[in-house]
N, C-alpha and C positions, 0 to 999 in steps of 0.2 A: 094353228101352226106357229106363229110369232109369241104365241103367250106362251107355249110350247118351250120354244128356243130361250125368250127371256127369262123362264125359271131355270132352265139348265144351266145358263150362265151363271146365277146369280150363285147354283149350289157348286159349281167347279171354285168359282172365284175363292170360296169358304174353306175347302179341302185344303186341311197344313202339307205344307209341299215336303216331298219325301228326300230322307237323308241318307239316303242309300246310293253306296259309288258302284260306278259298272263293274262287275269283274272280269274275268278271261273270257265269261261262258256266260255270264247275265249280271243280273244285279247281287249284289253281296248283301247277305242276310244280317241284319245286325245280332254282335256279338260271336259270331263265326268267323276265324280270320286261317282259314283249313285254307285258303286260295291266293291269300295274298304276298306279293312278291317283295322280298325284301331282296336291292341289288347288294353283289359280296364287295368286302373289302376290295382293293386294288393298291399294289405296291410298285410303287415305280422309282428308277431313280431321275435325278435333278441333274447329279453331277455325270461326268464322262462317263461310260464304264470301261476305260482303258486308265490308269493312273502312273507317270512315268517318273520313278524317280529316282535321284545323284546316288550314287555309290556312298557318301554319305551317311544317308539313312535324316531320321526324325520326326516328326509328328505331321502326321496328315488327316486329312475329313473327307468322309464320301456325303452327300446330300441326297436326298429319299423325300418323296411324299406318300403315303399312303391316304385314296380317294375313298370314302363313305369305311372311318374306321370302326371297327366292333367298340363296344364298349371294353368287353374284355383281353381287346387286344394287345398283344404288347414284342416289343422289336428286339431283337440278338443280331452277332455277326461272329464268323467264326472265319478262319483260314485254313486253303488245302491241311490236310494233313501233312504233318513234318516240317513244314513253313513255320517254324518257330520263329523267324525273323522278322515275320511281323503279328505283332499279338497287340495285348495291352488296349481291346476293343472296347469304348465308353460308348453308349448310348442313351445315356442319360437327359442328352438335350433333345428333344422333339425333333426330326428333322434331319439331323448329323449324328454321323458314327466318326467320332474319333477313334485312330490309331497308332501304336509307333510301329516303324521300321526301321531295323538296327544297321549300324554300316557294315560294309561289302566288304570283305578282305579277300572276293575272289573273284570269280565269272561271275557274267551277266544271270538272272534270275529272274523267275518270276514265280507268283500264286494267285489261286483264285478268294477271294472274299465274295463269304455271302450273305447276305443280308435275309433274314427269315423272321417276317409277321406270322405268328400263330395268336388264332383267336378260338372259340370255343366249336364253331362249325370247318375249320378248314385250317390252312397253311399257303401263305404266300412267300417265294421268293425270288432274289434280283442278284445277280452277280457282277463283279469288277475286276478286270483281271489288275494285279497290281507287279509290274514292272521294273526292276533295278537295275543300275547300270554297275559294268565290273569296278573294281575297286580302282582308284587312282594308281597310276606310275608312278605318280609322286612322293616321295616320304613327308613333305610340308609342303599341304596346300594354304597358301595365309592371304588374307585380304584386309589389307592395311585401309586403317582409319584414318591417320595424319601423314602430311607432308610438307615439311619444312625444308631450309638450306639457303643458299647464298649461288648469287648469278657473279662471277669472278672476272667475265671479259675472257682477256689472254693473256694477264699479270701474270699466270703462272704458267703457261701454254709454252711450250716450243718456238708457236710462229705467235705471236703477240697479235697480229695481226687478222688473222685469217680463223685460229682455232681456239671458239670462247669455251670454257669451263663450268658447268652447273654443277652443282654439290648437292645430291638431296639425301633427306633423312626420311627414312619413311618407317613407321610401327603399327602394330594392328592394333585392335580395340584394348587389349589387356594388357601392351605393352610387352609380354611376351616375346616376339619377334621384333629384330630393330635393324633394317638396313641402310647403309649407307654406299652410295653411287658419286662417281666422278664421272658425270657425260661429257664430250666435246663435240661440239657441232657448230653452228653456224649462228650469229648474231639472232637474238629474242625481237619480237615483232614488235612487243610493249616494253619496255622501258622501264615503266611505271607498276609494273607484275612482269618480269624477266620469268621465262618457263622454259625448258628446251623445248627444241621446235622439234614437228609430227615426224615423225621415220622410224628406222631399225637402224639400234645400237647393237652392235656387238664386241665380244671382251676385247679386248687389246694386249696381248702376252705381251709387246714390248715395251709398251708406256711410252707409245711415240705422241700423245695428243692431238691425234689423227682426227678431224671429224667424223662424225657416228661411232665411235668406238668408247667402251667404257673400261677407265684403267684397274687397270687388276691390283695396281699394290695400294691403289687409294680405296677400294671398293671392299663392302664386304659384309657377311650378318654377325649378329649375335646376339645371343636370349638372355633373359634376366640375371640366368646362374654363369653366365662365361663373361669371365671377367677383359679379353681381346676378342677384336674379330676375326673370324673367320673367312679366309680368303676364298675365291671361288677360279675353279679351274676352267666351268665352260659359262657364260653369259652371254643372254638375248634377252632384249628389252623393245620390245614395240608401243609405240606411243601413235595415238588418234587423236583427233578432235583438238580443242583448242578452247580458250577465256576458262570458264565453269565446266566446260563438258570434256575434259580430259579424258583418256583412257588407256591406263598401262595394263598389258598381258607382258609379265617376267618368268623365264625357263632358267634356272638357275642351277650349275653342279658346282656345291662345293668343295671344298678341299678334303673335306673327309670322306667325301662321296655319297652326301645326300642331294638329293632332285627336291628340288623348289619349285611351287605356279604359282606364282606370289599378283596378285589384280589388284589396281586401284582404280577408281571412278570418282571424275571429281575435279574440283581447282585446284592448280597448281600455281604458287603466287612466290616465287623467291625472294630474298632481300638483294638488291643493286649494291653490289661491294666493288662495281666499277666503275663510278662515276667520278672518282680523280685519279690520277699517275701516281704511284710509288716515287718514280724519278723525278729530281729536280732539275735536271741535267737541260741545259739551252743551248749546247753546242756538242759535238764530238770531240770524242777524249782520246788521244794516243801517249802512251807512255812506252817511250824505248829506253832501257837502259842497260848498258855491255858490264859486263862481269867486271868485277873489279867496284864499280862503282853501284850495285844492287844490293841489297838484303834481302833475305829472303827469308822470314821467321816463320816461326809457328809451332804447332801441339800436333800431335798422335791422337786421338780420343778413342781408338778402338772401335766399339760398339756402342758407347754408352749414348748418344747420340740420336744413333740411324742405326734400328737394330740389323741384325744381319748381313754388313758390310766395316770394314776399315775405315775412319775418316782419317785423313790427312784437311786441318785447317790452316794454309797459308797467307800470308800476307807478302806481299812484294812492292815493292817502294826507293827510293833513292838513302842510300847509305847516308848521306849528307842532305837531308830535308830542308834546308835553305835552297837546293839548285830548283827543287822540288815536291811541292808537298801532298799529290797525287799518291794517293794507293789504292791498288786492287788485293782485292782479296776473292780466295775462292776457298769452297769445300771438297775438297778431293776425295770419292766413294772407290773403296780396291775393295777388292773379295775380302771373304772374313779370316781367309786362312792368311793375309798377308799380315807380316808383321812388322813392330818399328827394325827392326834387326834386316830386313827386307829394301826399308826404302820405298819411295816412289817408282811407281814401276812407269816408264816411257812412254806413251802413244798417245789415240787421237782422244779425247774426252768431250763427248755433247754438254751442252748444257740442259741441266734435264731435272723435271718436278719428280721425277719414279722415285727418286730417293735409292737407286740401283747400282752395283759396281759399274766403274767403267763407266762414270759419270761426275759431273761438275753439277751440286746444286744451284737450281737457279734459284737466285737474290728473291728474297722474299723476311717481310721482319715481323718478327715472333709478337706472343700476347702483352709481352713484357717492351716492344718497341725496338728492340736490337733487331742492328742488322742482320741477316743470315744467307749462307749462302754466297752465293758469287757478288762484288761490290766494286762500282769504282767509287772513293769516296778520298776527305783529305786524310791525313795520316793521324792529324791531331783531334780525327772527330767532331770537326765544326759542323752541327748542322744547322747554320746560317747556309754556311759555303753550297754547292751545286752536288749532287750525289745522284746515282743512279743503280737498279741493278743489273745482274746479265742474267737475260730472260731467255734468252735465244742466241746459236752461235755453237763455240767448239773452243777447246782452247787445247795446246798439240804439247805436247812433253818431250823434250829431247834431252838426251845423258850423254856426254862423253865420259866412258867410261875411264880413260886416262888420267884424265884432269879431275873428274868429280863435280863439272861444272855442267849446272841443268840450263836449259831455254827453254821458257814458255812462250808460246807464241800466241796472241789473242785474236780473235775475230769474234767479236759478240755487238746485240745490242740492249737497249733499255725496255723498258716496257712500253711507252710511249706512242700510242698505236697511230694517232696524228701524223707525228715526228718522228721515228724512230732513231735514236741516234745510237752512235757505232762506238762500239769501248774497244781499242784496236793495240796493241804495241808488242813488243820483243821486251822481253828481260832475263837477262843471265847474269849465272850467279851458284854460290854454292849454299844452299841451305841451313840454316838451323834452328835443329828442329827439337822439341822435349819430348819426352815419354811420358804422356797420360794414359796409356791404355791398361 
């Protein structure tokens, strides 16, 4: 029995071991493949199958894999029927179906895409539904690329004090669009990068220099081809964030009555145009002088100026500049219908940046270095001598119509937001005045 066993052994050990795989039901016959299981294609996608997008419209990709592909396989994508707004299907790249979707000019919408592997034994496929939002409210939506301007203090402000001034310029990538804003709010945190500070601004019809409010007649857009800007009847401006991470959402109606969503994201880094006083002024100025002993000269300038308004440019001073060598001067704004034939018309006059009827510019000096605006300064122009402008304040018109004889009566002060000094006095007198207009 053991010699038995060890020849068995010896002829098992020799027998070539068989290449045969099990199949469903036994072993597989070589060269017969009647039973073997090839598993199918499988298409799936990667990406969502919900795809949501802006009214807008523009190019998007759905993501797919297809598991164990046929060789003969190959991928399309097509859209509901009548959804012609989105076409333009590439499949080109392994993996991704590009598409475009056109913009919205109405309701909300949406269609199915479907993604369909056909290979030689079958057909797989995957759907997405693709989603568009209704068109904008808006006629310009823009999102501006740059933002430039100047941080002003309250040189130019009403209250010197209390209500500082940003200027920004802002345009979008093309240049295209170019707005420009006058904010007033409240002192810049950095100094060193002045930016208005985080809140809601809204328009300001009167051009008081209110804090949060943006002046209407400084403010404004205009595109490549308009050669002025464009003033706006309703504006809101909400500003976030702070250093590099700024964030402005602007709703803007303009004067022609288009709607603006104008966004920026981003630093905002102004230039410091207020780090010294306009005024030189080291004490308070009173200048009274009674009729008889005043002059009181100046020009008409019309429109040519201050569009949309009358100037009257006066100066007033002591007839005999030996007693005296102080003068004020102001810019007096009348509606556009008044005329030199008209005269100065009586009442209270603000001092005031709108540039508006029914107002006194405040002192402020042009590219050229002249003075402009409301001034107390000497008569002869020294500017060695102490000078100042009127920033803030009122100055009151009185006529007796008898005599022909005006008073102005002054309450103003300089810009000087330290020290604010007062440019105070009475002067009467009968004017004279030329026709420039």
């Amino acid at each position: 029995m053991a010699a038995c066993l060890a020849a068995f052994t010896v002829l098992a050990s020799c027998e070539k071991p068989s290449t045969e795989k099990p199949g469903p039901d036994g072993p597989v016959v070589p060269g017969d493949t009647t039973d073997v299981v090839i598993d199918a294609p499988v298409l799936s996608l990667v990406s969502d199958d919900r795809i949501e997008v802006g009214y807008e419209g523009g190019t998007f990709t759905i993501e797919y894999t297809v598991t164990n592909p046929a060789e003969d396989g190959s991928l399309s994508a097509y859209a509901t029927e009548g959804a012609d707004w989105c076409s333009g299907f590439d499949c080109s790249e392994e993996g991704i179906v590009a598409f475009s979707v056109a913009g919205n000019e109405g309701e909300a919408r949406e269609c199915e895409v479907t993604l369909v592997y056909d290979y030689a034994d079958g057909t797989q496929e995957v759907s997405v539904t693709v989603v568009q939002a209704e068109a904008s409210p808006y006629d310009y939506v823009v999102d501006i690329e740059s933002v430039s301007g100047d941080y002003w203090g309250g040189q130019h402000t009403i209250s010197v004090n209390t209500e500082m001034e940003y200027e920004l310029h802002m345009s979008d990538a093309s240049g295209e669009f170019n707005y420009i804003f006058h904010l007033y709010s409240t002192r810049p945190s950095d100094l060193e990068a002045p930016a208005p500070p985080a809140g809601t601004y809204r328009l300001d019809t009167e051009n008081l220099t209110n804090q949060w409010t943006i002046s209407r007649s400084l403010s404004g857009f205009y595109t490549t081809d308009e050669a002025s800007a464009i003033r706006f009847e309703e504006a809101q401006i909400e500003i976030t964030g702070e250093g590099d991470g700024y964030s402005y959402l602007m709703h803007l109606t303009d004067a022609e009555g288009m709607e603006h969503e104008v966004t920026y994201n981003g630093p905002v880094a102004l230039v410091n145009q207020d780090q010294t006083f306009i005024s030189t002024l080291e004490d308070d100025v009173e200048l009274n002088i009674a009729n008889g002993e005043a002059a009181i000269t100046g020009f008409c300038f019309g429109s040519s100026r201050y569009p949309g308004v009358n100037e009257w440019a006066l100066s007033l001073y002591y007839a005999e500049s030996s007693k005296n060598s102080w003068c004020y001067q102001i810019h007096l704004l009348l509606p556009a219908d008044n005329t030199f034939e008209d005269g100065v018309t009586p009442g209270i006059y603000p001092v005031s940046t709108s540039r508006e009827a029914g107002t006194v510019v405040a002192g402020y000096m042009d590219e050229d270095d002249w003075i402009m605006g409301g001034w107390a300064y000497d008569l002869y122009y020294n500017e060695d001598l102490p000078r100042g402008p009127m920033v803030e304040g009122e100055v009151i018109i009185e006529l007796d119509e008898s005599t022909g004889v005006y008073t102005f009566t002054f309450d103003c002060v300089d810009d000087n937001r330290e020290t604010p000094h007062k440019i105070t006095g009475t002067i009467s007198g009968i004017p004279s005045v030329m026709d420039f207009s």
